[in-house]
NUBA-525083 format. One record per residue (C-alpha): residue number from 0; x, y, z. Coordinates in steps of 0.25 Angstrom, whole numbers, plus 2048, in hexadecimal, padded with zeros to 3 digits. Each point is the difference from the previous one (the first is absolute). Layout:
BEGIN
@n=NUM&X=X&Y=Y&Z=Z;
...
END
This chain:
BEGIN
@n=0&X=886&Y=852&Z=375;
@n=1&X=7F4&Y=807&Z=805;
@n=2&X=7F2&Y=800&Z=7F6;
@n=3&X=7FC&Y=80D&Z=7FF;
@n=4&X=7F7&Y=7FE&Z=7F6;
@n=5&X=7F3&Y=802&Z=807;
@n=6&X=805&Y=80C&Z=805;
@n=7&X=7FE&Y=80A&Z=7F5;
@n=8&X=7EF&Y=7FC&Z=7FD;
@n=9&X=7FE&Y=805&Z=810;
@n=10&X=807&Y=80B&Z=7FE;
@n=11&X=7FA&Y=804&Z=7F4;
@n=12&X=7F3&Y=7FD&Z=807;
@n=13&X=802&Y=80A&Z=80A;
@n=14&X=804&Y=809&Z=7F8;
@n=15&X=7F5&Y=7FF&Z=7F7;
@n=16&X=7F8&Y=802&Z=80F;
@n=17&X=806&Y=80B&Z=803;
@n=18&X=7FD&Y=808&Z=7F4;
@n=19&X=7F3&Y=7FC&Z=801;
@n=20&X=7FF&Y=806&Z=80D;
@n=21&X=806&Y=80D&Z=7FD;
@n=22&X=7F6&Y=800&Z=7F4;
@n=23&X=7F4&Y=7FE&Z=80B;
@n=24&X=809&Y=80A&Z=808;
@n=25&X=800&Y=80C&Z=7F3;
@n=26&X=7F1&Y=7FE&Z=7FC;
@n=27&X=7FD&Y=802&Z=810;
@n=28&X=806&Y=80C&Z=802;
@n=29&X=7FF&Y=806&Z=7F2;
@n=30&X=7F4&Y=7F9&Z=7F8;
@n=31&X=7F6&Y=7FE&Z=80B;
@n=32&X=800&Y=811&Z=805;
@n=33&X=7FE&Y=803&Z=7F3;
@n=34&X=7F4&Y=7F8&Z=7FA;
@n=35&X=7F9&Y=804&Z=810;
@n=36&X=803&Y=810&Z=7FD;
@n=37&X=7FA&Y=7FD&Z=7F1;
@n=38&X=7F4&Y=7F9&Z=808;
@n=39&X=801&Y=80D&Z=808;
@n=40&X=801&Y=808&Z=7F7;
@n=41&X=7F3&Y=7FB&Z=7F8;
@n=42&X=7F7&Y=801&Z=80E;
@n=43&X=805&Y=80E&Z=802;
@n=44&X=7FA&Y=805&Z=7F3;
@n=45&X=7F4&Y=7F7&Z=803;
@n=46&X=7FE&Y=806&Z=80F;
@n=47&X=802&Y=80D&Z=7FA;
@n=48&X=7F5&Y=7FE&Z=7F6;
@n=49&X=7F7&Y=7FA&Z=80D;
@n=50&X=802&Y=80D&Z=807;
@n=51&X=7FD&Y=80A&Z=7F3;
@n=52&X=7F4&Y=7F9&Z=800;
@n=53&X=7FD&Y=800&Z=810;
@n=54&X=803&Y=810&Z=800;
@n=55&X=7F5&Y=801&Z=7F3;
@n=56&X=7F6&Y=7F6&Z=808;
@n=57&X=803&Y=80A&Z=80D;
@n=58&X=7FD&Y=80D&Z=7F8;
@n=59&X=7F4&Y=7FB&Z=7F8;
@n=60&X=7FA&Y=7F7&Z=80B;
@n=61&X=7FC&Y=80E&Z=806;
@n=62&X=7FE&Y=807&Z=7F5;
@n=63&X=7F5&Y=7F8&Z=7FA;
@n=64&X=7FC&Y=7FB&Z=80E;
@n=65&X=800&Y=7F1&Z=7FC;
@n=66&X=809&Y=7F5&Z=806;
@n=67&X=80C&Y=7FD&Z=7FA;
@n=68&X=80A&Y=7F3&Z=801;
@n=69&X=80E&Y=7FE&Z=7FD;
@n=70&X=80A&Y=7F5&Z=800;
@n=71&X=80E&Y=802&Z=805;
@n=72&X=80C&Y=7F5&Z=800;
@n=73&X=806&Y=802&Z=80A;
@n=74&X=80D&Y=7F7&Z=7FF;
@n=75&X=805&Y=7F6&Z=7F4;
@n=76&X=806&Y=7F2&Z=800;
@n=77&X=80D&Y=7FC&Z=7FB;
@n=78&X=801&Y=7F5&Z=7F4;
@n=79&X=803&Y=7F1&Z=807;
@n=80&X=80D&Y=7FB&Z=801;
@n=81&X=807&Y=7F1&Z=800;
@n=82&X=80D&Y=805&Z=804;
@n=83&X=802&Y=80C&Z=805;
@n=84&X=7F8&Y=808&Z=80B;
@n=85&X=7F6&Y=80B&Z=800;
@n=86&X=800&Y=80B&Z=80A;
@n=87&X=7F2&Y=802&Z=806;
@n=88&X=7F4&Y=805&Z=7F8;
@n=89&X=802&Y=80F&Z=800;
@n=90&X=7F1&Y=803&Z=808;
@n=91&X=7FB&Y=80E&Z=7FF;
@n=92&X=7F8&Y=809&Z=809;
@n=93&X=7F5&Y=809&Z=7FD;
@n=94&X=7FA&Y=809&Z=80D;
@n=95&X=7F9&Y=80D&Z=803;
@n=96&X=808&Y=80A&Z=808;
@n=97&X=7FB&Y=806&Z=80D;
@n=98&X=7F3&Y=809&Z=800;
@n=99&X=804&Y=810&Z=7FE;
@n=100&X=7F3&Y=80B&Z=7FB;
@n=101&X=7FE&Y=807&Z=7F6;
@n=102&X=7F7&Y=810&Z=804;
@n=103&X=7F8&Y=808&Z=7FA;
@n=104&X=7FF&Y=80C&Z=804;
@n=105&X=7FD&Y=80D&Z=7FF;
@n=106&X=80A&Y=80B&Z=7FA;
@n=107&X=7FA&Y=80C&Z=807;
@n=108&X=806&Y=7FC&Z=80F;
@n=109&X=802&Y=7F2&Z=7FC;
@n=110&X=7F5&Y=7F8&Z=809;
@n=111&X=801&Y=7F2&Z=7FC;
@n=112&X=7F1&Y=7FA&Z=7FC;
@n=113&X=805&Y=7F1&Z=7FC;
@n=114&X=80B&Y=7F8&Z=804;
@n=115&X=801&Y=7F2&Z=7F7;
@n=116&X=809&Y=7F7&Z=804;
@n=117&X=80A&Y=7FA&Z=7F5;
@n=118&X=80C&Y=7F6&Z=7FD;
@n=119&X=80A&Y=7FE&Z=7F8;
@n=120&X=803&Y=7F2&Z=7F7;
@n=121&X=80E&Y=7FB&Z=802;
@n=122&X=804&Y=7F3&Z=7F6;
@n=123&X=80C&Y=7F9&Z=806;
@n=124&X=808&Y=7F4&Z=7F9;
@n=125&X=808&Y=7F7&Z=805;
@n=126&X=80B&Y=7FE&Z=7F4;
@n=127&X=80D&Y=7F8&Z=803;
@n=128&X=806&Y=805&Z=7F3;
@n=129&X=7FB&Y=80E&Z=7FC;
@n=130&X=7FD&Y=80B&Z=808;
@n=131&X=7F5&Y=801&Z=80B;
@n=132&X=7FC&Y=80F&Z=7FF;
@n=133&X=7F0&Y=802&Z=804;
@n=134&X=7F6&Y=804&Z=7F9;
@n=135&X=7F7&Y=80A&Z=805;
@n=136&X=7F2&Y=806&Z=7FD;
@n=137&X=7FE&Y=80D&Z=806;
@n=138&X=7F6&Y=80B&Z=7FE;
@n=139&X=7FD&Y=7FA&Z=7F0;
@n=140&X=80F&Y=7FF&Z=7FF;
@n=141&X=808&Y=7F2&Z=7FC;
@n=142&X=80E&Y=802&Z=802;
@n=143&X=80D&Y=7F6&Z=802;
@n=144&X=807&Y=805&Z=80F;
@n=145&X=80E&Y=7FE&Z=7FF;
@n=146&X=803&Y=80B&Z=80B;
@n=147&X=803&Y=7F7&Z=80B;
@n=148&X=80C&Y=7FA&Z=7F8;
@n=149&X=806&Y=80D&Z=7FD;
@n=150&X=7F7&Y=801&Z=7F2;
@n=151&X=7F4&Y=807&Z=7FC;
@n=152&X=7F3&Y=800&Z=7FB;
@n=153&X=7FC&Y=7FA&Z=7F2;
@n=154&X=7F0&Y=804&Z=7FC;
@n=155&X=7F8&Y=7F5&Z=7FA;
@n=156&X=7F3&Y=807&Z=7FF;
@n=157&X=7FF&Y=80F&Z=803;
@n=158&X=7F5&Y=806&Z=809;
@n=159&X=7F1&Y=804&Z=7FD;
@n=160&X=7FD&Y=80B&Z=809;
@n=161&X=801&Y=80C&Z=7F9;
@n=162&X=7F9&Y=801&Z=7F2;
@n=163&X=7FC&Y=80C&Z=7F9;
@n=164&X=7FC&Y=808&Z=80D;
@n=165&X=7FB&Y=7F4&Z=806;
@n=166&X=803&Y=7F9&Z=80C;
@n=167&X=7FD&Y=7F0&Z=801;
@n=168&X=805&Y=7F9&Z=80D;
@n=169&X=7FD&Y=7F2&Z=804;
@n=170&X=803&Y=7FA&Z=80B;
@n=171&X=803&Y=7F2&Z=805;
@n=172&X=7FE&Y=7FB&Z=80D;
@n=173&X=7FF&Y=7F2&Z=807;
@n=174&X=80B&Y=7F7&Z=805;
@n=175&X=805&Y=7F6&Z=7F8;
@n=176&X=80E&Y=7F6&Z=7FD;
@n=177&X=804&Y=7F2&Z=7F9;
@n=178&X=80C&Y=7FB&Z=7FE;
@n=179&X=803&Y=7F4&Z=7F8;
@n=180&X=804&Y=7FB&Z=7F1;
@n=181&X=7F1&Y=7FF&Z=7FC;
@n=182&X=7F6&Y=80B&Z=7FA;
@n=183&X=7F7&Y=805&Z=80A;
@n=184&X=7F4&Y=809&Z=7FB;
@n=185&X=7FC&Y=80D&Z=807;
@n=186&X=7F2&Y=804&Z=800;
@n=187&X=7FE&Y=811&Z=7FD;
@n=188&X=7F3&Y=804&Z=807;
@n=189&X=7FB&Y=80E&Z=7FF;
@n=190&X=7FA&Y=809&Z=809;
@n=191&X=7F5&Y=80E&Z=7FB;
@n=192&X=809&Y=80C&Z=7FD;
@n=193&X=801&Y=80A&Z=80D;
@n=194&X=800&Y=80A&Z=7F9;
@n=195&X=7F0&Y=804&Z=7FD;
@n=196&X=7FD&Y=806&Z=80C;
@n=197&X=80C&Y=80A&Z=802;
@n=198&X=7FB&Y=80D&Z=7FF;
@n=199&X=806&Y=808&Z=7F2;
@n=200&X=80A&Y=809&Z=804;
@n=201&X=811&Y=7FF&Z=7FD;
@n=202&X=807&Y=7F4&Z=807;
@n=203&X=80D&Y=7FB&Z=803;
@n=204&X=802&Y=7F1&Z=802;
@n=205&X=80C&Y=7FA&Z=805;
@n=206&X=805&Y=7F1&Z=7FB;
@n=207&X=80C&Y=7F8&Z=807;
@n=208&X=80B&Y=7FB&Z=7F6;
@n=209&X=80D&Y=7FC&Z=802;
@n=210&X=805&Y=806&Z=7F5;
@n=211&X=807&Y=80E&Z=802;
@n=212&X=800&Y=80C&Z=7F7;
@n=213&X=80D&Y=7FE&Z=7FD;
@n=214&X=7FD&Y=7F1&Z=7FB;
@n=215&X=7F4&Y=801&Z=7F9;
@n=216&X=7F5&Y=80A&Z=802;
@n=217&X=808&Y=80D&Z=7FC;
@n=218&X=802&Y=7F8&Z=7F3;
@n=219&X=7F1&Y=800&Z=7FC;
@n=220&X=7F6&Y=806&Z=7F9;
@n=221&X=7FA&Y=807&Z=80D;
@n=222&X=801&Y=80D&Z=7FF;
@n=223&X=80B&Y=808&Z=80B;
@n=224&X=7F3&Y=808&Z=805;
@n=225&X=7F6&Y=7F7&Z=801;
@n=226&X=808&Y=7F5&Z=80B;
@n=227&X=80A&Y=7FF&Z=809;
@n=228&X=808&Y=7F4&Z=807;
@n=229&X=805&Y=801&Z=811;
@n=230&X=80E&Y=7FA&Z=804;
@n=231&X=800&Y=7F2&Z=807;
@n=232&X=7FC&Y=805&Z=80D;
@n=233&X=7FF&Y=7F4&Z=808;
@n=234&X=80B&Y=7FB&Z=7FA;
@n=235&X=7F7&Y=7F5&Z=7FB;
@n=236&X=802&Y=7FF&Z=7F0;
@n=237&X=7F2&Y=806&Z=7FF;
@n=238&X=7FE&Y=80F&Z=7FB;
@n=239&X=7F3&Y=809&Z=7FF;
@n=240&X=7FB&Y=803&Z=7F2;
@n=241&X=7F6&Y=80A&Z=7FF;
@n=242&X=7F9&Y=807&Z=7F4;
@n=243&X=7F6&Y=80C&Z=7FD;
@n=244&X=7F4&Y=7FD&Z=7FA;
@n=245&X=7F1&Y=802&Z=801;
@n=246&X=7F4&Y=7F8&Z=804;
@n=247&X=7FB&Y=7FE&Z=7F2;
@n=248&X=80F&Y=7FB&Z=7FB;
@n=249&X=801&Y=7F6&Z=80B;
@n=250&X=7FD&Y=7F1&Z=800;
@n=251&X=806&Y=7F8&Z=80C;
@n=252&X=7FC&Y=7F0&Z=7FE;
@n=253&X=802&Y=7F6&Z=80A;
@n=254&X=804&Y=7F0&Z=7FD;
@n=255&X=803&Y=7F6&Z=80A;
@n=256&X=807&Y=7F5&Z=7FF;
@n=257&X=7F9&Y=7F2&Z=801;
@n=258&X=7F6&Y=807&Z=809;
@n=259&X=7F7&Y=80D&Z=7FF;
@n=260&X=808&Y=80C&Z=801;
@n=261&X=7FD&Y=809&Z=80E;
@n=262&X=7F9&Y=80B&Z=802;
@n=263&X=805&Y=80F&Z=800;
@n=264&X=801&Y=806&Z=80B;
@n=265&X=7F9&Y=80E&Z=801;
@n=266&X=7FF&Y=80D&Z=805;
@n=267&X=7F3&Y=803&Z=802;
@n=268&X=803&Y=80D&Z=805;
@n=269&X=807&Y=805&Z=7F4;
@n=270&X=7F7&Y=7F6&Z=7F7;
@n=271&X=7F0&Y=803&Z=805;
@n=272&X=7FA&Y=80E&Z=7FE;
@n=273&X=808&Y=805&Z=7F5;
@n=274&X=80F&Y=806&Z=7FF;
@n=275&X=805&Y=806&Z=80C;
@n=276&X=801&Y=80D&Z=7FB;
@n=277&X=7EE&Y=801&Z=802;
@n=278&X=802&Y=7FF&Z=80E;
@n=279&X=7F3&Y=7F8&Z=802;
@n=280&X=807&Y=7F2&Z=803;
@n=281&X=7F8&Y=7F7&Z=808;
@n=282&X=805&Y=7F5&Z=80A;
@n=283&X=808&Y=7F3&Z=7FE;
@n=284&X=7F7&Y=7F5&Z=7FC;
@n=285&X=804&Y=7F3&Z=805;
@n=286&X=805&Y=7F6&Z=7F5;
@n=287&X=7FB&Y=7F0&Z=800;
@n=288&X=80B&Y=7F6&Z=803;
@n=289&X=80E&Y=802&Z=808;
@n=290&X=80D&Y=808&Z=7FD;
@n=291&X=80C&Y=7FD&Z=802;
@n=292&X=80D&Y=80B&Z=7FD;
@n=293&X=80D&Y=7FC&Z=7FC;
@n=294&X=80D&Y=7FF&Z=804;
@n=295&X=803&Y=811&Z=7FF;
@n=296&X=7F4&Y=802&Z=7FA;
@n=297&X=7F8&Y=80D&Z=801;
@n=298&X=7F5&Y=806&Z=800;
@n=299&X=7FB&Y=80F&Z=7FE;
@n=300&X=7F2&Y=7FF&Z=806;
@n=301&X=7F7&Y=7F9&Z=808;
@n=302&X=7FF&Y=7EF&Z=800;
@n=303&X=7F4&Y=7FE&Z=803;
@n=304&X=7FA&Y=7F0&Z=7FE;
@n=305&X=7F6&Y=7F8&Z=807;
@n=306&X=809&Y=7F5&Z=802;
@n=307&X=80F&Y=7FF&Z=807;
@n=308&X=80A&Y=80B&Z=7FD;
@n=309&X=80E&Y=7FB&Z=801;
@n=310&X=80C&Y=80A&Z=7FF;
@n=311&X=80E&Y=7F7&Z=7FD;
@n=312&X=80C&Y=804&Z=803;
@n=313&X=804&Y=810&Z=7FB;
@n=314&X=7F1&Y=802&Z=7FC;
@n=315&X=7FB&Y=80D&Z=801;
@n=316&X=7F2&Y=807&Z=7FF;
@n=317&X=7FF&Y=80E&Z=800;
@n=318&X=7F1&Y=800&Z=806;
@n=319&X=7F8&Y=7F9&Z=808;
@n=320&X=7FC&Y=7F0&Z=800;
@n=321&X=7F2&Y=7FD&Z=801;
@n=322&X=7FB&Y=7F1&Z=802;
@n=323&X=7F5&Y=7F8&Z=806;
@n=324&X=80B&Y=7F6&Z=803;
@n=325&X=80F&Y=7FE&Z=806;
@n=326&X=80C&Y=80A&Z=7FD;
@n=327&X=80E&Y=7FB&Z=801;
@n=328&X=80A&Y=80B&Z=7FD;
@n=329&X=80E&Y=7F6&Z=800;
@n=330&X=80E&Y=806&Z=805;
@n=331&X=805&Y=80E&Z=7F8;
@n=332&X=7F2&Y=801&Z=7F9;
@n=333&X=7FA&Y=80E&Z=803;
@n=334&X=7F0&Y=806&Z=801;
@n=335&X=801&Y=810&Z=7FF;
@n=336&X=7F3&Y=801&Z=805;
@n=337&X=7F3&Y=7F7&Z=809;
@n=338&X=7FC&Y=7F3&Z=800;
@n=339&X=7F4&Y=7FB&Z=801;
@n=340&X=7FD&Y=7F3&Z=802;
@n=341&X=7F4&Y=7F7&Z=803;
@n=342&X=809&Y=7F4&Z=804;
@n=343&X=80E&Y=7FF&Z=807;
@n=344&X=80C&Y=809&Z=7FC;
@n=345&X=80F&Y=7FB&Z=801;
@n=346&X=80A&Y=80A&Z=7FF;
@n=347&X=80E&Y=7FF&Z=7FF;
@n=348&X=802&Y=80C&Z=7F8;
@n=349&X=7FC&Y=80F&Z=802;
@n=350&X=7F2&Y=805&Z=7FF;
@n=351&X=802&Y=811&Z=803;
@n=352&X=7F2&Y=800&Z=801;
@n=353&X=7F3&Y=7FA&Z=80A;
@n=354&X=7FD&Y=7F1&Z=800;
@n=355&X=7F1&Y=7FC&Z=802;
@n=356&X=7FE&Y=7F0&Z=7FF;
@n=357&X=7F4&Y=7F7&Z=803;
@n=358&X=809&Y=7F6&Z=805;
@n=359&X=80D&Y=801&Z=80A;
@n=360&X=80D&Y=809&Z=7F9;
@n=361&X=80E&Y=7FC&Z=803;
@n=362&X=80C&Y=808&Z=7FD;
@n=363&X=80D&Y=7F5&Z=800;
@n=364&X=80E&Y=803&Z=800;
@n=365&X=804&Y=80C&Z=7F9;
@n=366&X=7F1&Y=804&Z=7FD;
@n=367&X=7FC&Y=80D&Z=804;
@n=368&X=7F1&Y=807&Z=800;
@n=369&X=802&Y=811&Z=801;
@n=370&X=7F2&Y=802&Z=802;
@n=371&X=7F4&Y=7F9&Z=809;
@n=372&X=7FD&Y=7F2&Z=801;
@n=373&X=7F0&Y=7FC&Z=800;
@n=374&X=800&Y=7F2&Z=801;
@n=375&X=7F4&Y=7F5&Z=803;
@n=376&X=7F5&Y=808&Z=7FD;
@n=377&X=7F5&Y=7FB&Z=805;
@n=378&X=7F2&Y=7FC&Z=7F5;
@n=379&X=805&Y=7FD&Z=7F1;
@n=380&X=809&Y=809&Z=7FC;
@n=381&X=800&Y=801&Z=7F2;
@n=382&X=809&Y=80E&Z=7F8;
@n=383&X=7FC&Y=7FB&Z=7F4;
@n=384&X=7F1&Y=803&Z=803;
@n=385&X=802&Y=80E&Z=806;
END
């Protein structure tokens, strides 16, 4: 007769193991997910907090010219654990967007006499648990973008443009991106208002947003005559704002990020002598220091700067350049007018007008010049001083 009875303490044993494993098995699938989407949950509002305070440190950075510095924690970490396992560190991502102007200029017939470069703030988090939707900053605006997974927008902190007849823009410029679990700092530096030397008179200054009429700004206290918003022309995700005001109601400040915030670029033309309107304009003044245009970028005057002039890709100036250095006009970008150059010009673009150049000029690809070509002129040739 067979003993079974070492038999039954075994298979109690691997019983009692396999409980144990389906135990180990429930608290991984249930328990685990959600004490992460409560840690989560706790960073969000915490990151949300960060960028409230990152917008006020943008807005007042320039508004008292002083530099400002905020914290932003990026990602979060999970609590440790014996036996189960963690999915990894949700890490966030914090960047500028690419470069797009704002313009001021002139209601009459709308000559442009600044163009400011500007960016938007996106926030992105990586959560394993909770939802990933951005957040963005954009034109004084904070808002949860849900859009691209079929949601909408969810405003955090409303804009500051518009206040009793008055128009406050600032922009922000620099590039900038981390990513990571840890807090990062970003220094705010500001730049002098450009607005003192505009000559008094009623303007109309236009401010890219990615926000539609339909999905914010109709919604606002702006008044209906006083702004108005373009469709998504380039089918970028970026429209025009522009609104009506006066000289004396505008301030436009300028913070960069980590770095001194650019210069504006203007339109002496439209700026020196007074309003266009007296007639007694004087000639483009050469600016210090280099320019460089945007992707579809444009510009309603003469560019005119005693350093190189670049024009990227889609970049337009209604005028002429002036430099006592290099022009490079890159493929699609366009000059409706002359260039004058004490250095080399390279054109892969269109120039409708003469080219006169210091150096050698060479039209590449699908470049084309419509006028004369003056090139290596002899002694120092030098516009600027003209």
């Amino acid at each position: 007769m067979d003993d079974n009875r070492a038999v039954a303490p075994v298979i109690g044993v691997v019983i009692l193991f396999g409980f144990l494993i389906l135990a180990l098995s429930l608290y991984q699938v249930e328990i685990v997910p959600q004490q992460n989407a409560e840690t989560e949950f706790q960073h969000s509002g915490e990151v949300r907090n960060d960028l409230v305070e990152l917008r006020a440190g943008i807005l007042q950075a320039g508004s008292i010219d002083q530099p400002q510095y905020q914290t932003v924690e990026l990602g979060t970490t999970y609590s440790t654990r014996v036996f189960a396992i963690n999915p990894p560190a949700p890490a966030g991502t914090i960047r500028t967007s690419e470069s797009y102007p704002i313009t001021i200029a002139y209601e009459s017939n709308e000559t442009v006499i600044e163009t400011i470069p500007t960016r938007f703030i996106e926030y992105q988090p990586g959560y394993n648990e909770l939802d990933r939707s951005p957040t963005w900053y954009d034109a004084s605006v904070l808002y949860l973008d849900a859009r691209d997974d079929g949601g909408g927008i969810a405003v955090i902190e409303d804009h500051t443009l518009f206040d009793s007849g008055g128009v406050q823009i600032t922009a922000l410029q620099n590039e900038f991106r981390q990513s990571g679990t840890r807090r990062v700092t970003l220094e705010l530096r500001p730049a002098e208002s450009v607005t003192g030397e505009i000559p008094e008179g009623d303007l109309i200054v236009t401010i890219p947003t990615r926000l539609s009429d339909d999905e914010y700004w109709g919604e606002t206290d702006i008044p209906n005559n006083e702004y108005s918003i373009t469709d998504d022309t380039n089918d970028d995700g970026v429209y025009n704002l522009t609104l009506e005001t006066t000289t004396s109601n505008l301030t436009v400040d300028t913070v960069g990020v980590q770095e001194a915030p650019e210069n504006p670029t203007q339109n002496a033309n439209a700026r020196v002598g007074g309003t266009e309107e007296e007639g007694n304009l004087k000639p483009p003044q050469c600016q210090a220091g280099s320019r460089t245009l945007s992707n579809g970028e444009t510009v309603n005057g003469d560019v005119a700067f005693r350093d190189t002039v670049e024009l990227k890709n889609g970049a337009t100036v209604n005028g002429d350049v002036i430099t006592n250095s290099v022009v490079d006009v890159k493929k699609n970008a366009r000059v409706d007018g002359s260039i004058q150059a004490g250095g080399s010009v390279s054109i892969n673009g269109e120039v409708t007008g003469d080219v006169s150049a210091g150096g050698p000029v060479s039209v590449k690809g699908g470049g084309s010049v419509n006028g004369q070509i003056n090139q290596n002129i002899g002694g120092q040739y030098t516009p600027c001083d003209a």
